[in-house]
C-alpha positions as CSV (number, residue, x, y, z in Angstrom):
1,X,161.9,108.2,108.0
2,X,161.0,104.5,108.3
3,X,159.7,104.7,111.6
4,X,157.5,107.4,111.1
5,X,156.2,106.1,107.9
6,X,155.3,102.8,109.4
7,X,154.0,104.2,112.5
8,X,151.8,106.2,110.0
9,X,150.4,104.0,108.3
10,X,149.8,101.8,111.7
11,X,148.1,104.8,113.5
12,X,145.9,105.6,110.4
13,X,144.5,101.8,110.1
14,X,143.4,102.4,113.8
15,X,142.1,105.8,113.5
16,X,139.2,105.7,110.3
17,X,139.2,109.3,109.2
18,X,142.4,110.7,110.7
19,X,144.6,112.5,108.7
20,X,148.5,112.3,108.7
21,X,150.7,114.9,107.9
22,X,154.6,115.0,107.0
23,X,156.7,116.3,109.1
24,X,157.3,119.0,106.8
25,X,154.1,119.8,106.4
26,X,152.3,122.8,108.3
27,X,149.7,121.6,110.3
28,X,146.1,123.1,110.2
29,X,145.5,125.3,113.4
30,X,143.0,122.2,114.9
31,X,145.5,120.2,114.2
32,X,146.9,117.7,117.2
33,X,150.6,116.9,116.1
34,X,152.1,113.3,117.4
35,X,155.6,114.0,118.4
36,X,158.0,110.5,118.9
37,X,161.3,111.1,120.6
38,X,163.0,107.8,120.3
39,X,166.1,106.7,122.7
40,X,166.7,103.3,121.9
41,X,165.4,101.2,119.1
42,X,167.7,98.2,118.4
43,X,168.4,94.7,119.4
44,X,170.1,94.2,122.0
45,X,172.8,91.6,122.4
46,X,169.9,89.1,123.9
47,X,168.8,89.5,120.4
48,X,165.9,91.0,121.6
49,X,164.3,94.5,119.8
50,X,164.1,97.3,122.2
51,X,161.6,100.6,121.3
52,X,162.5,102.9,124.3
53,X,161.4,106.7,124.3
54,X,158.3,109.0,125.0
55,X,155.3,110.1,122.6
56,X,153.9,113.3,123.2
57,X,150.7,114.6,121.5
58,X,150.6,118.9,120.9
59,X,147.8,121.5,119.9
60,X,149.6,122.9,116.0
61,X,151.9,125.4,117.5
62,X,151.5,125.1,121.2
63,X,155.1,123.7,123.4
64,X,153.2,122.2,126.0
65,X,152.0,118.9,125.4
66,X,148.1,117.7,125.7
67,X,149.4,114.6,127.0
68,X,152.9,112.5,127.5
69,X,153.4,108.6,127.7
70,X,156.8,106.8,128.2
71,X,157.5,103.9,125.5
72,X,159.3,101.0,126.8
73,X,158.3,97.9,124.5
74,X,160.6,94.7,123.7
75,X,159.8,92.0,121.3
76,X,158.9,88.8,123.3
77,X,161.6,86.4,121.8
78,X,165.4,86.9,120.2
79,X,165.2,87.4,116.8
80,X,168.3,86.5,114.7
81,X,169.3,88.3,111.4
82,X,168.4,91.7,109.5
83,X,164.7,90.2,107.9
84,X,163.6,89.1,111.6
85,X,165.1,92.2,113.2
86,X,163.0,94.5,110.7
87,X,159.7,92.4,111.4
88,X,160.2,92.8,115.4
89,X,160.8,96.5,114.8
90,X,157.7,97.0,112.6
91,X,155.7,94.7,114.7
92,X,157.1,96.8,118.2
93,X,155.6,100.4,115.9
94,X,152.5,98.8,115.6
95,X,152.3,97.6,119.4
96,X,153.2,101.4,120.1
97,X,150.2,102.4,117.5
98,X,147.8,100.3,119.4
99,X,148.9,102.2,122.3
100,X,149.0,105.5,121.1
101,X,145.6,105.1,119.2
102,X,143.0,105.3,122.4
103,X,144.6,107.7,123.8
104,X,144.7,110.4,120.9
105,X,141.6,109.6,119.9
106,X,140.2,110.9,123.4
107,X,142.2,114.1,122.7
108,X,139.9,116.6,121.8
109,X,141.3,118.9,118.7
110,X,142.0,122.3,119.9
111,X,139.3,125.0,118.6
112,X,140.9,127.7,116.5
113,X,139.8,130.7,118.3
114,X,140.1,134.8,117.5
115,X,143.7,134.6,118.2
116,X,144.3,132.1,115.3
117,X,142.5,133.7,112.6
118,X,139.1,132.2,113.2
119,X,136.3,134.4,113.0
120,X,133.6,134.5,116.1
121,X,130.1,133.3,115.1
122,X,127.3,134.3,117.1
């Protein structure tokens, strides 16, 4: 819950206008829906945070991804104790935000067509 709350709120002070949904919210059919699948994020013994994983954008509703990126981020120096650890992991999320941010912004929103309730227009 923390990471995808601070990764939230890092994503929507790079995006102006973008919406955020929970996770338990159901997204509008021209919805693109941010999926995080996170291996590793912890320090290591090095004392070093580690953010390891993949980020995957979706069309609401569709299993194939619009686009996939591998995350591999580290802070750049040990960090020592549980107030420095959380600052390296919040600063690593919004290093992974500036990443993420381009690239779903160049996403176009899928277009809700006759299959999913939209009505044609001529």
């Amino acid at each position: 819950a923390m990471i995808q709350s601070v990764l939230s709120q890092d994503l929507l002070a790079r995006l102006p206008g973008c919406t955020m949904l929970s996770a338990q919210e159901l997204p509008p059919a021209d919805a693109r829906v941010l999926v995080l699948d996170v291996l590793r994020f912890t320090a290591a013994p090095s004392g070093r945070v580690h953010l390891e994983g993949t980020w995957s954008v979706f069309a609401a509703g569709s299993e194939h991804p619009l686009l996939s990126a591998p995350v591999r981020l580290a802070s750049s120096r040990p960090v020592g104790g549980f107030r420095a650890q959380a600052a390296a992991m919040s600063r690593l999320l919004g290093r992974l935000a500036d990443r993420i941010a381009p690239s779903l912004a160049r996403v176009p929103a899928p277009r809700a067509g006759p299959d999913r309730g939209a009505q044609n227009q001529p």
